[in-house]
LUMGU-346396 format. One record per residue (C-alpha): residue number from 1; x, y, z. Coordinates in pm, whole numbers, plus 50000, padded with zeros to 5 digits. Layout:
{r NUM, {X, Y, Z}},
...
END
This chain:
{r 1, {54804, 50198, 52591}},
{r 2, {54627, 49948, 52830}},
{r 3, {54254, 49910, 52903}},
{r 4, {54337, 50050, 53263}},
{r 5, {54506, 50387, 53161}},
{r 6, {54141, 50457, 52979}},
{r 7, {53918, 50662, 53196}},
{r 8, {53615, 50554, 53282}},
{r 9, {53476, 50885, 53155}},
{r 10, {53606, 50865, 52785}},
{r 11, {53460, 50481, 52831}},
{r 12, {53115, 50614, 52879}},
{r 13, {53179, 50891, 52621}},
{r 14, {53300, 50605, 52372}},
{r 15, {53018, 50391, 52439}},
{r 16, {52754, 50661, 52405}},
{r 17, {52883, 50747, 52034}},
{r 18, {52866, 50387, 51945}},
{r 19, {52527, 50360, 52072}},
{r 20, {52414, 50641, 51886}},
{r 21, {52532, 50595, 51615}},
{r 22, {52401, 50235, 51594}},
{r 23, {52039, 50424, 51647}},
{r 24, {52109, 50703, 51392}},
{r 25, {52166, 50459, 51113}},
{r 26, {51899, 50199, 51263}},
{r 27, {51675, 50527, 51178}},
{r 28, {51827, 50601, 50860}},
{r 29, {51771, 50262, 50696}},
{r 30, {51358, 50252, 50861}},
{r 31, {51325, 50575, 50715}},
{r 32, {51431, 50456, 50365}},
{r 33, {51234, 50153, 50389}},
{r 34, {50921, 50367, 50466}},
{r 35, {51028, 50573, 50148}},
{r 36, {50820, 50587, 49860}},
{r 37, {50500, 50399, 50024}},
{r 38, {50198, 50717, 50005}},
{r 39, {50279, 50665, 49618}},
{r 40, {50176, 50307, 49599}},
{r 41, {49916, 50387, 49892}},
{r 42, {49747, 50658, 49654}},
{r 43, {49824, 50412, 49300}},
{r 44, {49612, 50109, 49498}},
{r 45, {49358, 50352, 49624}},
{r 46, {49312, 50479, 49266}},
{r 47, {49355, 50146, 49084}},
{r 48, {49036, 50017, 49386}},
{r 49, {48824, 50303, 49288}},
{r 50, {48863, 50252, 48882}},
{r 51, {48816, 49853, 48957}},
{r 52, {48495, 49978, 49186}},
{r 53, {48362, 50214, 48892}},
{r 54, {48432, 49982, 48615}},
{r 55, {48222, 49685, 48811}},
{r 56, {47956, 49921, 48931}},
{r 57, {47911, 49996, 48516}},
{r 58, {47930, 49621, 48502}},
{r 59, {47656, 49503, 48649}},
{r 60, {47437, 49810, 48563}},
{r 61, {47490, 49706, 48178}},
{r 62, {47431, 49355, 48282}},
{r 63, {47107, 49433, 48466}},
{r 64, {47007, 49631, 48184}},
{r 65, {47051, 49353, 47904}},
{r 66, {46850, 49096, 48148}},
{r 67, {46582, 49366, 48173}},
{r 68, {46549, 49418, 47822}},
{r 69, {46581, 49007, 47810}},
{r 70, {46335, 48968, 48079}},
{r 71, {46072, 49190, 47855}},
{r 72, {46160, 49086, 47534}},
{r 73, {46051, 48730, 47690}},
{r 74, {45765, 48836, 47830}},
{r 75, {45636, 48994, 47499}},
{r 76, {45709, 48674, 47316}},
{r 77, {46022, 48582, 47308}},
{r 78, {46331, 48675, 47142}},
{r 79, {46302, 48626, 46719}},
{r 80, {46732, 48608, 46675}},
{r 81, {46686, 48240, 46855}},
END
């Protein structure tokens, strides 16, 4: 069979299968690299709010020692140093 006995409709028809199947797995392999990610969206999100809490109870212990600091030194001073 020669190029020229090929009609130019099973041509088109030939190309159009190639083409979508070229976009079909083009789709398959975005769609499996998109996989998976509102896990580790929602695991960050968490592991950001338990890293916000934990700080916020930080500093509120911290600002509670220097206020108990702050008065034990204006009373007269710590007695351990």
């Amino acid at each position: 069979m020669k190029l020229e006995d090929i009609s130019r409709a099973t041509l088109a028809t030939t190309r159009r299968v190639v083409a979508s199947g070229a976009i079909a797995a083009v789709a398959v392999f975005g769609v499996a690299a998109c996989e998976g990610t509102d896990d580790l969206e929602q695991e960050v999100r968490d592991g950001v709010e338990e890293e916000i809490e934990n700080g916020i109870d930080d500093l509120e212990e911290d600002v509670r020692d220097g206020v108990e600091e702050g008065v034990d030194d204006a009373l007269g001073g710590d007695e351990d140093n």
